[in-house]
NUSE-729775 format. One record per residue (C-alpha): residue in three letters; x, y, z. Coordinates in steps of 0.02 Angstrom, whole numbers, m for minus. Example, Ala and Ser with C-alpha at 12.3 -4.5 7.8 and 13.67 -1.06 7.14 Angstrom:
residues 2
{atom Ala,{615,m225,390}}
{atom Ser,{684,m53,357}}
end
This chain:
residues 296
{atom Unk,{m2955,1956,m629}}
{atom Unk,{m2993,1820,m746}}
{atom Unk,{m3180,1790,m806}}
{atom Unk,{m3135,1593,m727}}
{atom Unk,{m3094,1679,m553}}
{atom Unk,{m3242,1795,m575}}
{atom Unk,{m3336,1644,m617}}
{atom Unk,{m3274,1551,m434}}
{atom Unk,{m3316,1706,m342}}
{atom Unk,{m3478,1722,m409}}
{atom Unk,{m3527,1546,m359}}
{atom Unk,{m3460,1558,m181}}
{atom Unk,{m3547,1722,m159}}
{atom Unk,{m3714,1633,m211}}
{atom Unk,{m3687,1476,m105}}
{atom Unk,{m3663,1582,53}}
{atom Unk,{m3814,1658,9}}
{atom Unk,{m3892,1525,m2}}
{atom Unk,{m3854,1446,155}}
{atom Unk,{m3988,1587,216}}
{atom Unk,{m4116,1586,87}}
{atom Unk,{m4222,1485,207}}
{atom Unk,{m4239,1625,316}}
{atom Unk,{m4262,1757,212}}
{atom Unk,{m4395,1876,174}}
{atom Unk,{m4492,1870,m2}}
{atom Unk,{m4397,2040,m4}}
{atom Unk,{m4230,1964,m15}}
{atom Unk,{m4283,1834,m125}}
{atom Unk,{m4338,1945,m254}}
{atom Unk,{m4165,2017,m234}}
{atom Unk,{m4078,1854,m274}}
{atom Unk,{m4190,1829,m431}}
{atom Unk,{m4129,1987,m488}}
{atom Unk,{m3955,1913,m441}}
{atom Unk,{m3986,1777,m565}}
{atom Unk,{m4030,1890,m699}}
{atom Unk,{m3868,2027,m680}}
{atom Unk,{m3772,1871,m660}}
{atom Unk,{m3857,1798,m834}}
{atom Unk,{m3832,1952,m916}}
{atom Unk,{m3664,1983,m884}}
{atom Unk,{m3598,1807,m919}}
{atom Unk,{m3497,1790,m739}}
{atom Unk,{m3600,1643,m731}}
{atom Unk,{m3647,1514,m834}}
{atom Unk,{m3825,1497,m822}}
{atom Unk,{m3827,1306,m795}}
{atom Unk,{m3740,1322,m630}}
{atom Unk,{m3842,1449,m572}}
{atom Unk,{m3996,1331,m600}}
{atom Unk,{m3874,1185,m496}}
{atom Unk,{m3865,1299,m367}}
{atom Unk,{m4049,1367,m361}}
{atom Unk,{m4105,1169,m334}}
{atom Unk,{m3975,1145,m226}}
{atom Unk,{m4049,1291,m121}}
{atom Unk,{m4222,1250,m141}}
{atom Unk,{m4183,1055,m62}}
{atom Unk,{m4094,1132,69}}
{atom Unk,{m4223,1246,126}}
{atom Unk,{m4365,1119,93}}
{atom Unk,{m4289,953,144}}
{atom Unk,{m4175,1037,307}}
{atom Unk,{m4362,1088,407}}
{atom Unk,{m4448,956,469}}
{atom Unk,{m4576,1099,557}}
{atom Unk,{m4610,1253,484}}
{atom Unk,{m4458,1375,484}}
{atom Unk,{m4403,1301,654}}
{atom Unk,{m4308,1418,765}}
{atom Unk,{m4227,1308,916}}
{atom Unk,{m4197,1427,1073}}
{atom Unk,{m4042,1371,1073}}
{atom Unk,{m3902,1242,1010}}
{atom Unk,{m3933,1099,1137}}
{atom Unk,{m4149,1114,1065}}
{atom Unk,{m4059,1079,885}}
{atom Unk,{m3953,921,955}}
{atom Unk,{m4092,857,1074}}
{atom Unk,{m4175,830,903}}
{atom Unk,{m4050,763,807}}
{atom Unk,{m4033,921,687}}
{atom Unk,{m4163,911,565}}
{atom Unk,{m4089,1028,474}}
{atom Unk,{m3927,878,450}}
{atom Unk,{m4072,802,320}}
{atom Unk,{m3983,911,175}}
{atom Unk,{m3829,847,163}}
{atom Unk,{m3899,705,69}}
{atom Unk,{m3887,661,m105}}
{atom Unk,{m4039,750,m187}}
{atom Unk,{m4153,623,m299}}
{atom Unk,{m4077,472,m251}}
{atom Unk,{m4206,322,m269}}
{atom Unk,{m4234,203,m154}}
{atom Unk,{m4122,76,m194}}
{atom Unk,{m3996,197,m196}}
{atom Unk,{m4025,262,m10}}
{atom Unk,{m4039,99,40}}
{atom Unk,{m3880,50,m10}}
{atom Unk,{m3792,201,65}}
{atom Unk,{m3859,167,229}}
{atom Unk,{m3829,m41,242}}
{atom Unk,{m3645,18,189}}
{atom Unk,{m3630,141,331}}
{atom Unk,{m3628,292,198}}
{atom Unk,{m3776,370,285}}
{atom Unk,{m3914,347,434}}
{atom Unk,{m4024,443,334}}
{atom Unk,{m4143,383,199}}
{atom Unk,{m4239,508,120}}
{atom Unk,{m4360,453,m46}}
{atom Unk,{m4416,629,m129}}
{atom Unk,{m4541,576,m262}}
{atom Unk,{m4586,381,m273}}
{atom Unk,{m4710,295,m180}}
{atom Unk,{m4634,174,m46}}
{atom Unk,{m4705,m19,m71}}
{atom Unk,{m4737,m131,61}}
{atom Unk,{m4583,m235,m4}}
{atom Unk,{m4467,m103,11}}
{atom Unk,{m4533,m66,173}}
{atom Unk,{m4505,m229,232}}
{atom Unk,{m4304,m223,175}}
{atom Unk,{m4288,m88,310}}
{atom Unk,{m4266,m235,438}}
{atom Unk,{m4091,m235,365}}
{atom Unk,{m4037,m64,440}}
{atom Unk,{m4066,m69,633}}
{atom Unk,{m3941,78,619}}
{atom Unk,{m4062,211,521}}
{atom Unk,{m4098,364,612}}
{atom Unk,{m4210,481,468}}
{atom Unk,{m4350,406,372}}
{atom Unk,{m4422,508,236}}
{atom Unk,{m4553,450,124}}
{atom Unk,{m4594,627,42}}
{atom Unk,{m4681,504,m115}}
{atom Unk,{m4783,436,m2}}
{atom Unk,{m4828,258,9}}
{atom Unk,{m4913,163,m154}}
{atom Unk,{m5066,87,m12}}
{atom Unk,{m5097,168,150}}
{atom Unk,{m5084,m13,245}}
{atom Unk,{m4914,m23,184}}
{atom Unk,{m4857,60,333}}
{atom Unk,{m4898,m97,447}}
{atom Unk,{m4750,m191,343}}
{atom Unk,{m4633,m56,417}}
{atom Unk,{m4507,m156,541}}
{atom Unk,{m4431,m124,708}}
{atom Unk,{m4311,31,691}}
{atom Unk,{m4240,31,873}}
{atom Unk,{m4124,203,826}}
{atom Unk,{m4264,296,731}}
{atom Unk,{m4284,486,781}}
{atom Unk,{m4356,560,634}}
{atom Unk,{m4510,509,521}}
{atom Unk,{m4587,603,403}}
{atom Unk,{m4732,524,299}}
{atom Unk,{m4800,659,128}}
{atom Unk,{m4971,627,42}}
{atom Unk,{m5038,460,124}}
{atom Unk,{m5152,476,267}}
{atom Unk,{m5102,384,441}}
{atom Unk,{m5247,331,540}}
{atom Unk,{m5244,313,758}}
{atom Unk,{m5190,99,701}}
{atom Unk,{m5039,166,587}}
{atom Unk,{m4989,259,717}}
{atom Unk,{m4995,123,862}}
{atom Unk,{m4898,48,742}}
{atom Unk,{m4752,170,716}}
{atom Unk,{m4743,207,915}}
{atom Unk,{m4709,20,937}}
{atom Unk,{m4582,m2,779}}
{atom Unk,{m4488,170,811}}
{atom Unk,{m4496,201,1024}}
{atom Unk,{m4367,342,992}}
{atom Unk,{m4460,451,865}}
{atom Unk,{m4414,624,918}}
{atom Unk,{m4475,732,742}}
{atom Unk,{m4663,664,683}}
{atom Unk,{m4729,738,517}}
{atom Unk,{m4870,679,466}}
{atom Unk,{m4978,817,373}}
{atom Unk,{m5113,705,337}}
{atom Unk,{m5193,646,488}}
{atom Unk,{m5351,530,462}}
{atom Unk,{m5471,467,608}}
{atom Unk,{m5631,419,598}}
{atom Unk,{m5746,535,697}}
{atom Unk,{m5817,411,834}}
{atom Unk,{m5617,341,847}}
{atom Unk,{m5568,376,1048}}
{atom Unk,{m5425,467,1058}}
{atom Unk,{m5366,537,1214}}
{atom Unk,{m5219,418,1200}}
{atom Unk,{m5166,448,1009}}
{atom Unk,{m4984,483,1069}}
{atom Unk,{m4954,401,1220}}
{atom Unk,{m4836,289,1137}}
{atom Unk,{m4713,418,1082}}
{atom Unk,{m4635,436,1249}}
{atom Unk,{m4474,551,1149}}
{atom Unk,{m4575,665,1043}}
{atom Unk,{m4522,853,1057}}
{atom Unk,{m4592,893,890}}
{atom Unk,{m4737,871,800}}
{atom Unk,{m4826,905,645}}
{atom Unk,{m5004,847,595}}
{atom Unk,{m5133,909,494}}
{atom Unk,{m5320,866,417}}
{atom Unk,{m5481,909,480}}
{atom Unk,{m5484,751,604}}
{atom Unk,{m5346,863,722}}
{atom Unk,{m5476,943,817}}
{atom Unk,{m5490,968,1032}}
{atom Unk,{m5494,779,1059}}
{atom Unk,{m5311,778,981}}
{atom Unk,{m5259,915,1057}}
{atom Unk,{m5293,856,1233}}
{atom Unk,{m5183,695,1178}}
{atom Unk,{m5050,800,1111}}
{atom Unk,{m5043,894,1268}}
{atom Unk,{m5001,722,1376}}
{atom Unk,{m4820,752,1252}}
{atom Unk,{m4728,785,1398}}
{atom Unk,{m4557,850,1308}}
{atom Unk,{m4662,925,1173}}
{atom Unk,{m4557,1080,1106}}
{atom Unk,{m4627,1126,931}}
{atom Unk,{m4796,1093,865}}
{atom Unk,{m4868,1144,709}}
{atom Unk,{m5053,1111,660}}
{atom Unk,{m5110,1105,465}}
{atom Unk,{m5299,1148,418}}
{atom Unk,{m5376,1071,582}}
{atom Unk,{m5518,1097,654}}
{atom Unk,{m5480,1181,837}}
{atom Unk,{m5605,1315,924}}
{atom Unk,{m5544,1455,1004}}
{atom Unk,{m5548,1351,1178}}
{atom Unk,{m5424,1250,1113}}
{atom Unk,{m5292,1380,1117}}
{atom Unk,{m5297,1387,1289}}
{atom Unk,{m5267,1181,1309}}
{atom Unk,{m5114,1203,1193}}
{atom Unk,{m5048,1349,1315}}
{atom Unk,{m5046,1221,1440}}
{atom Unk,{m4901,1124,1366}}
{atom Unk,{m4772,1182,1470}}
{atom Unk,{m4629,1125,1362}}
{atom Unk,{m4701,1191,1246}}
{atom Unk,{m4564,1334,1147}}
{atom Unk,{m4651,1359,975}}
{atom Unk,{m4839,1364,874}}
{atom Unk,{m4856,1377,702}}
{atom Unk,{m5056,1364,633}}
{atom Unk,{m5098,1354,456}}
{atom Unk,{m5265,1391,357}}
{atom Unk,{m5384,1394,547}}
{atom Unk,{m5426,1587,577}}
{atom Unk,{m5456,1587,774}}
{atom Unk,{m5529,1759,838}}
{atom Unk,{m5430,1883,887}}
{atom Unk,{m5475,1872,1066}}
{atom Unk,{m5416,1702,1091}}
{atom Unk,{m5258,1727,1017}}
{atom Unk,{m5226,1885,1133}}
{atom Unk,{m5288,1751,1287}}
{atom Unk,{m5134,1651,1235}}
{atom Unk,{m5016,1753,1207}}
{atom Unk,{m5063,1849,1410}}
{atom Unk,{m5058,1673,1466}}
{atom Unk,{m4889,1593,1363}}
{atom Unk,{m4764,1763,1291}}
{atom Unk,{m4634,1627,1297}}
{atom Unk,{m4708,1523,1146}}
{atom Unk,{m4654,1588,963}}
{atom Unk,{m4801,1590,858}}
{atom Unk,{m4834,1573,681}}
{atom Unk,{m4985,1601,573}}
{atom Unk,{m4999,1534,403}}
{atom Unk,{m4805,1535,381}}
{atom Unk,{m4810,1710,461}}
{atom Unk,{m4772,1806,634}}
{atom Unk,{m4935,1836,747}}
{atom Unk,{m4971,2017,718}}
{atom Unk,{m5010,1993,926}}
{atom Unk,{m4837,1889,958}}
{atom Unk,{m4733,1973,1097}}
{atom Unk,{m4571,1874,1002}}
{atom Unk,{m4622,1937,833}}
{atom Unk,{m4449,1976,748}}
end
């Protein structure tokens, strides 16, 4: 075989691979990196394209989970959501002019800004694509109250928002600009503590999944978040739950799968839930519950 048809091989081999890396093990990731090297060493490869693929993979993995490492029950949960994972087949880097353009020429419903703050200008262009169905500002947005400049998206079912907080009035304002969100992430949740929340969501009739985080997520938010009535996934970031709260969040009925990060519960609680909801996949700081039923 020639080194050029070893070469081809090689790189198929470590795109299928790939196409699983998200769901890996650190085990098997260690194993690719020692891929990389043999394949270094022995020159099947040219280094360069290894690196292509390696950010290639890392996008995928990163950009294609909108919730943790989501694991639908089954096909129709992946459609009913619009496939986050459909996110990846984007351009990777592209800036916002760029994205823009794709979508006004029908190249793309998706619009997905990795790096650069959002301006309220920009925001305000959006009016132009009635059509977009994934927003994702992963720079952020250069003020906070830029967000009120973002227009009516009547086909929106995915928003993620990176690195600027959204308070209880940015998100009154997103229910009423995008009634079809289905995917919220926003990791930085900021209310003020005398703020009245037990209606926080009520205006995201469609959500079935959600990500928050920040110490303001605490049983007041949870108690809104339980009025989600197709509510599937939820995963919490750093809040600021008690124990008792577990047992609200087992009262979601929809609800299909928990991840928690960095808010050590007792163990007692956590066995409470799991007696009350087996059905619910749990995970805890990016890891299976050592007390989940569904641990695989």
């Amino acid at each position: 075989m020639s080194r050029t048809n070893r070469t081809s091989n090689d790189g198929k081999t470590l795109v299928a691979s790939a196409q699983a890396l998200r769901f890996f093990s650190k085990q098997k990731r260690d194993e690719l990196e020692k891929r990389k090297d043999e394949v270094g060493k022995t020159g099947r490869l040219a280094p360069f394209r290894y690196g292509f693929w390696m950010k290639l993979v890392s996008a995928i993995g990163f950009c294609g989970c909108l919730i943790g490492c989501h694991q639908p029950d089954s096909p129709s949960d992946v459609g009913s959501t619009q496939a986050p994972t459909a996110i990846a087949t984007e351009p990777i880097g592209q800036s916002f002019d760029e994205a823009f353009d794709a979508v006004l020429n029908g190249q793309s419903r998706q619009l997905l800004i990795e790096a650069t703050p959002v301006s309220a200008d920009q925001l305000r262009q959006l009016s132009e694509l009635p059509m977009l169905l994934t927003l994702q500002l992963d720079g952020g947005l250069v003020d906070a109250n830029n967000l009120f400049e973002l227009p009516l998206l009547p086909e929106l079912t995915q928003f993620r928002l990176r690195l600027t907080a959204i308070n209880q009035r940015g998100l009154e304002h997103l229910s009423n600009s995008c009634p079809k969100i289905q995917v919220l992430n926003v990791p930085v949740l900021k209310l003020a503590s005398e703020t009245s929340t037990p209606d926080l969501f009520s205006g995201f009739k469609a959500i079935s999944s959600l990500r928050i985080g920040g110490p303001s997520v605490d049983g007041n938010i949870i108690n809104s978040v339980r009025q989600l009535a197709k509510l599937r996934h939820l995963h919490l970031i750093s809040p600021s739950i008690q124990d008792s709260d577990l047992q609200v969040i087992a009262t979601i009925k929809s609800l299909r799968s928990f991840y928690l990060d960095d808010c050590p519960l007792s163990q007692k609680a956590w066995e409470d839930f799991f007696k009350s909801r087996p059905d619910i996949h749990v995970h805890l700081d990016q890891l299976h519950a050592d007390w989940d039923p569904n641990r695989h």
